[in-house]
C-alpha positions as CSV (number, residue, x, y, z in Angstrom):
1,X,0.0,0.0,0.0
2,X,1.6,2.9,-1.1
3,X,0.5,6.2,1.5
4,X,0.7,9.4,-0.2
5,X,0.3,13.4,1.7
6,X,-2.9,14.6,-0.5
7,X,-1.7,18.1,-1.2
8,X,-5.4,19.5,-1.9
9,X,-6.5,20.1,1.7
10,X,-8.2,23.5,2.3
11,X,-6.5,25.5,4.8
12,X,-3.2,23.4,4.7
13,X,-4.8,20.7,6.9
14,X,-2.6,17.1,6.4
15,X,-4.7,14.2,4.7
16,X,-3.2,11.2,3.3
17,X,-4.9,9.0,0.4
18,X,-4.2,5.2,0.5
19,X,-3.2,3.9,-3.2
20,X,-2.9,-0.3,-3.4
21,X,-0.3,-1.7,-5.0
22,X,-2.2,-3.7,-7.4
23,X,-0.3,-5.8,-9.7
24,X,-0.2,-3.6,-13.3
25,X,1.9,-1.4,-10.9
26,X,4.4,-4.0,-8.9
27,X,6.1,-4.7,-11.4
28,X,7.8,-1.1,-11.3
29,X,8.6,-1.0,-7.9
30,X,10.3,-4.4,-7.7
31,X,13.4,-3.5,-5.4
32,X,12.5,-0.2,-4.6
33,X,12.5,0.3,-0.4
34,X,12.9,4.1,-0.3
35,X,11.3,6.6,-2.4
36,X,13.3,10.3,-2.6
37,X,11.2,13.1,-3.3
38,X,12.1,15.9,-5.9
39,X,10.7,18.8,-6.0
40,X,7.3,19.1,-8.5
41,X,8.4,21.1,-11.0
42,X,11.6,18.9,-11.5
43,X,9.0,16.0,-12.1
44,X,6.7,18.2,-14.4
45,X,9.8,19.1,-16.6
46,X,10.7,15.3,-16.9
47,X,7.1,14.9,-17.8
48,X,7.1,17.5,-19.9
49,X,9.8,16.6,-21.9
50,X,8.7,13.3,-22.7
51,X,5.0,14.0,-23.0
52,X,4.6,17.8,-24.1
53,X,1.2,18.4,-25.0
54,X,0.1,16.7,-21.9
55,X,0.1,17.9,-18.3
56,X,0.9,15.8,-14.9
57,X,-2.6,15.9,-14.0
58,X,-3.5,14.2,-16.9
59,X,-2.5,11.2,-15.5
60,X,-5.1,11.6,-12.8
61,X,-7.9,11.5,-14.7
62,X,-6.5,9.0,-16.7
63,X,-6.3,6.6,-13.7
64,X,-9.6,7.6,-12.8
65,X,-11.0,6.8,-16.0
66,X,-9.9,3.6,-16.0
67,X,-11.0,3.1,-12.6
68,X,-14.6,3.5,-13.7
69,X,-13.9,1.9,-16.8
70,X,-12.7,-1.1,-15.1
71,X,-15.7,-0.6,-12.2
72,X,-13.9,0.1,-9.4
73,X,-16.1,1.4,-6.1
74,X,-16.8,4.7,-6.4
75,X,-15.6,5.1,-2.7
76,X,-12.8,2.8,-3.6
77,X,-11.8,5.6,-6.3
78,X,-12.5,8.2,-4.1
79,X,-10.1,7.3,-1.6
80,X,-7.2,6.4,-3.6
81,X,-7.3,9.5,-5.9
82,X,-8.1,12.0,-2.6
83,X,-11.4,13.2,-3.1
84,X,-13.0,13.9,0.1
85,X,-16.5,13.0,0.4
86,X,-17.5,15.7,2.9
87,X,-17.3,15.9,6.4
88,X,-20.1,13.5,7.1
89,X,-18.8,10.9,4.8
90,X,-14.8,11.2,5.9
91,X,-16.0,10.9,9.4
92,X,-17.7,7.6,9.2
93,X,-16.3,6.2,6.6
94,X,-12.9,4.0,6.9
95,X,-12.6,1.3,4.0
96,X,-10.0,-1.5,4.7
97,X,-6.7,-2.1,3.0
98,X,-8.2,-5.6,1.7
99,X,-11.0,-4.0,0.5
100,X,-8.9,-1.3,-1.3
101,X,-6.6,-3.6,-2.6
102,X,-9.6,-5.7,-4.3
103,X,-11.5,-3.3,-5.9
104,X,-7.8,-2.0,-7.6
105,X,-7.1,-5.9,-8.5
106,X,-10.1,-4.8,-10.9
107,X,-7.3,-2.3,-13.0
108,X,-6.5,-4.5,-15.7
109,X,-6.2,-3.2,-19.1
């Protein structure tokens, strides 16, 4: 389970989204143990440079997409691309990791 800082919060509050290592995606972090940050707009010129009439956030809705294309839980989807659900919702809601990691076993294509 990869744990990532969700950088949208309003009023800098920390929130973290949950992503499952599913296995389209294992195969790219065989061996890895540590992860080193850069600073974002080092990654958006390497992004740039390789994709340039794309921008880094089109590879959010593109796993989105293919999360509903590939019928993933909404809340499933919700929680590992960030979106909050409201107050409400976030409060009383807490999905497993098993369940997570299930409904992203469903990205296959």
């Amino acid at each position: 389970m990869l744990i990532a800082v969700n950088s949208k919060r309003k009023g800098g509050e920390v929130a973290y989204k949950r992503i499952p290592v599913n296995a389209m995606l294992k195969p790219y972090l065989e061996g890895i143990t540590t992860v080193k940050w850069v600073k974002l707009d080092t990654i958006r010129e390497k992004f740039n440079a390789v994709l340039p009439n794309h921008k880094l956030y089109d590879l959010r809705t593109t796993f989105y997409t293919h999360c509903v294309t590939c019928g993933v839980a909404e809340s499933a989807r919700d929680e590992m691309v960030g979106h909050s659900g409201g107050k409400l919702k976030d409060t009383y809601t807490d999905l497993p990791d098993d369940y997570l990691k299930q409904e992203a076993a469903k990205l296959i294509w």
